[in-house]
One Martini backbone bead per residue (centre of mass of N, CA, C, O) as a GRO file, in nm:
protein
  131
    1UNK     BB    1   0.454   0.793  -1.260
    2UNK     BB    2   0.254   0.623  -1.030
    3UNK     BB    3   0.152   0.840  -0.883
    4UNK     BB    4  -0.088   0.955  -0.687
    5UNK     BB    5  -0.298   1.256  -0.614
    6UNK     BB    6  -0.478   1.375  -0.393
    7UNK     BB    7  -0.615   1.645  -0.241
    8UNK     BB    8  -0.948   1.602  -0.209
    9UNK     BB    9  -0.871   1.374   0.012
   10UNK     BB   10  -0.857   1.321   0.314
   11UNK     BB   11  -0.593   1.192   0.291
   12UNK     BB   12  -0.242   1.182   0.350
   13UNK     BB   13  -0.006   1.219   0.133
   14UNK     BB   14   0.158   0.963   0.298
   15UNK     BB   15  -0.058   0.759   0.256
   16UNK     BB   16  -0.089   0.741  -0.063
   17UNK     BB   17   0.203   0.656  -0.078
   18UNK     BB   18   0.184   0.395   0.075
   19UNK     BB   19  -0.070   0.253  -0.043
   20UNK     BB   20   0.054   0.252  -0.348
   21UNK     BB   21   0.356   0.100  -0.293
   22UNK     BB   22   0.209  -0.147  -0.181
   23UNK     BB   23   0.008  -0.231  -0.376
   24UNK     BB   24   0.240  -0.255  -0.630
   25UNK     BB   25   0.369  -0.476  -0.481
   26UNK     BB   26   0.176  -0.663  -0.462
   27UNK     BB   27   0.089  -0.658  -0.780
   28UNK     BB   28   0.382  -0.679  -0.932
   29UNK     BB   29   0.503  -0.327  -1.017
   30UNK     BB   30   0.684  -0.406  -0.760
   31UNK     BB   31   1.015  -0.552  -0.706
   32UNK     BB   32   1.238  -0.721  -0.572
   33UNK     BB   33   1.468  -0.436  -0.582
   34UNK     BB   34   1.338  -0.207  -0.658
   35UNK     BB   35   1.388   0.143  -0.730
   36UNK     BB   36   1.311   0.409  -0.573
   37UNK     BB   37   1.257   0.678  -0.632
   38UNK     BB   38   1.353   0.991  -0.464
   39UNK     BB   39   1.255   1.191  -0.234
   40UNK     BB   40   1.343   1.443  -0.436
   41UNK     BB   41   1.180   1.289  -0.714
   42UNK     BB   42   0.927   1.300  -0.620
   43UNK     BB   43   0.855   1.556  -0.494
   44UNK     BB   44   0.903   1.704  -0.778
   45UNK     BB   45   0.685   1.520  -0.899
   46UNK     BB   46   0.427   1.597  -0.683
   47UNK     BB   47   0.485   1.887  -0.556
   48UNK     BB   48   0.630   1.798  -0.266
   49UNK     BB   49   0.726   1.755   0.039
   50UNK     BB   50   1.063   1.605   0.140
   51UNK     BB   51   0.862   1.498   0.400
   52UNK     BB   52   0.641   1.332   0.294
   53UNK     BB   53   0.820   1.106   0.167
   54UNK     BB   54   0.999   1.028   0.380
   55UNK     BB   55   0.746   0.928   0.578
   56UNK     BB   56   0.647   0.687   0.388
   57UNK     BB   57   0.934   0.538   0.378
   58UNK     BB   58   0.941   0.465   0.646
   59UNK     BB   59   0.671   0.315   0.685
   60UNK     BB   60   0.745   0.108   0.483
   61UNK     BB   61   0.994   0.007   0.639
   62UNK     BB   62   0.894  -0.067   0.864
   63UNK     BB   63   0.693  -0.287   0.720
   64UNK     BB   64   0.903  -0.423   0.482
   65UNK     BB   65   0.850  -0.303   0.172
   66UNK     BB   66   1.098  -0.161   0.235
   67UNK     BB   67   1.468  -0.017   0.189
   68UNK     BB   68   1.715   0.164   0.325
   69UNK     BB   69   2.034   0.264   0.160
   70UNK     BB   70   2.270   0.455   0.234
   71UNK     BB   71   2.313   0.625  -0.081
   72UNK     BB   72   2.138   0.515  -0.268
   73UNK     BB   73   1.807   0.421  -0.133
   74UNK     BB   74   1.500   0.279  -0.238
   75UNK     BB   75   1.370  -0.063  -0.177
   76UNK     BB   76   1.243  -0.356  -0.249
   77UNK     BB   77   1.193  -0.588   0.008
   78UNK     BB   78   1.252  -0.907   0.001
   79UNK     BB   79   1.110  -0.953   0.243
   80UNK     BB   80   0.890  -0.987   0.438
   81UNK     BB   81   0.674  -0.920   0.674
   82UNK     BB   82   0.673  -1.159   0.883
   83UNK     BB   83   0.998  -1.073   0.946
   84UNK     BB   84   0.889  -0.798   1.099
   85UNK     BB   85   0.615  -0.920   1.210
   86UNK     BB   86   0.425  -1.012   1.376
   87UNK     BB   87   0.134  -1.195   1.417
   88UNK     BB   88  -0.059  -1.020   1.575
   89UNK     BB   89   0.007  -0.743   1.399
   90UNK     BB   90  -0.112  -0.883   1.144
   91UNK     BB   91  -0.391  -0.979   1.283
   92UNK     BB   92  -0.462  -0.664   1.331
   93UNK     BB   93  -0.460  -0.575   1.024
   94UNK     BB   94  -0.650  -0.772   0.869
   95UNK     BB   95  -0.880  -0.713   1.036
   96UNK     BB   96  -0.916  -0.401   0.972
   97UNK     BB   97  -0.958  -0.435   0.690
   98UNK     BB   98  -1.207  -0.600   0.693
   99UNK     BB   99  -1.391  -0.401   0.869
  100UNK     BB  100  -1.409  -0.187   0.636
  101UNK     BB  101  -1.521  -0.376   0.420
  102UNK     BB  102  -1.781  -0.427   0.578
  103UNK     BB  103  -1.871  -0.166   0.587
  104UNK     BB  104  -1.901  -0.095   0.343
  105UNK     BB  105  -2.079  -0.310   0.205
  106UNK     BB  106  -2.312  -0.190   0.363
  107UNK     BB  107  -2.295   0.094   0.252
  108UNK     BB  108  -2.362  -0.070  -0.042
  109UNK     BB  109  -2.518  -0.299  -0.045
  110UNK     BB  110  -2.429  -0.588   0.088
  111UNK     BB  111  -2.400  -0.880   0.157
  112UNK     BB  112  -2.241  -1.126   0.311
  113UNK     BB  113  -2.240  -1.308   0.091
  114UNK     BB  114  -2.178  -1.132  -0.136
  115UNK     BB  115  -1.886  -1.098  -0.046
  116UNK     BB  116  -1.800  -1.386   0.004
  117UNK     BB  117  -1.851  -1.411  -0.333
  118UNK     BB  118  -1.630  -1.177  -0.402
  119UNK     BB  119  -1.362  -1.267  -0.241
  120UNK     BB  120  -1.327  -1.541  -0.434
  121UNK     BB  121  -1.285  -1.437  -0.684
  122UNK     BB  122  -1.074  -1.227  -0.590
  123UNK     BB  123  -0.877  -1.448  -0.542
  124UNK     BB  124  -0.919  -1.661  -0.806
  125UNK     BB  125  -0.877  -1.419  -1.045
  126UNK     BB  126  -0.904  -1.125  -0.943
  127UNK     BB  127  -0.934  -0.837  -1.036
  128UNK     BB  128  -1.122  -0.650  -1.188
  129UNK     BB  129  -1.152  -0.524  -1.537
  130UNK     BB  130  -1.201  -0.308  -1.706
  131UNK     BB  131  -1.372  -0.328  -2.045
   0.00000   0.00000   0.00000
């Protein structure tokens, strides 16, 4: 199982799992139309409430990373983002991500150029691999 679950991290239960089946979908290591755990196999590996899973399942699917279809389970949404959010909302939310990453940056002492050189590998090369 790929989730992990961090106990002592500020961030709510259902929000790791919400980020990290995000990040799981972006990075193609699940693919459009995989189906995810059931929500009681979720919740009893990683022995949180199924509830807690649910809320997160939830979560994915308003944002169109997931369908959840009664009776099957959950799968990883065929569709994008854009047709499920406005243009708005998107860039409602990548400027928040941005501004994140701004303050985040700011306060490891990176300099606006020096981001701005390191999101440009990161985009044209990919995240750097540890070793």
């Amino acid at each position: 199982m790929w989730f992990h679950i961090d106990t002592t991290s500020g961030t709510p239960v259902y929000l790791q799992i919400y980020q990290q089946a995000k990040q799981a979908v972006a990075a193609g290591v699940l693919r459009s139309g995989e189906q995810l755990p059931s929500v009681r196999a979720l919740a009893e590996g990683l022995v949180i409430n199924p509830n807690t899973v649910a809320r997160a399942y939830q979560e994915l699917e308003r944002d169109g990373i997931i369908e959840i279809i009664r009776g099957k389970g959950a799968f990883v949404a065929a569709r994008k983002a854009e047709l499920v959010l406005s243009r708005e909302e998107r860039l409602r939310r990548l400027t928040e991500a941005f501004e994140r990453l701004k303050v985040e940056a700011y306060h490891l002492g990176f300099t606006p150029e020096e981001l701005r050189d390191l999101l440009e590998v990161y985009l044209t090369e990919g995240p750097a691999r540890p070793g």
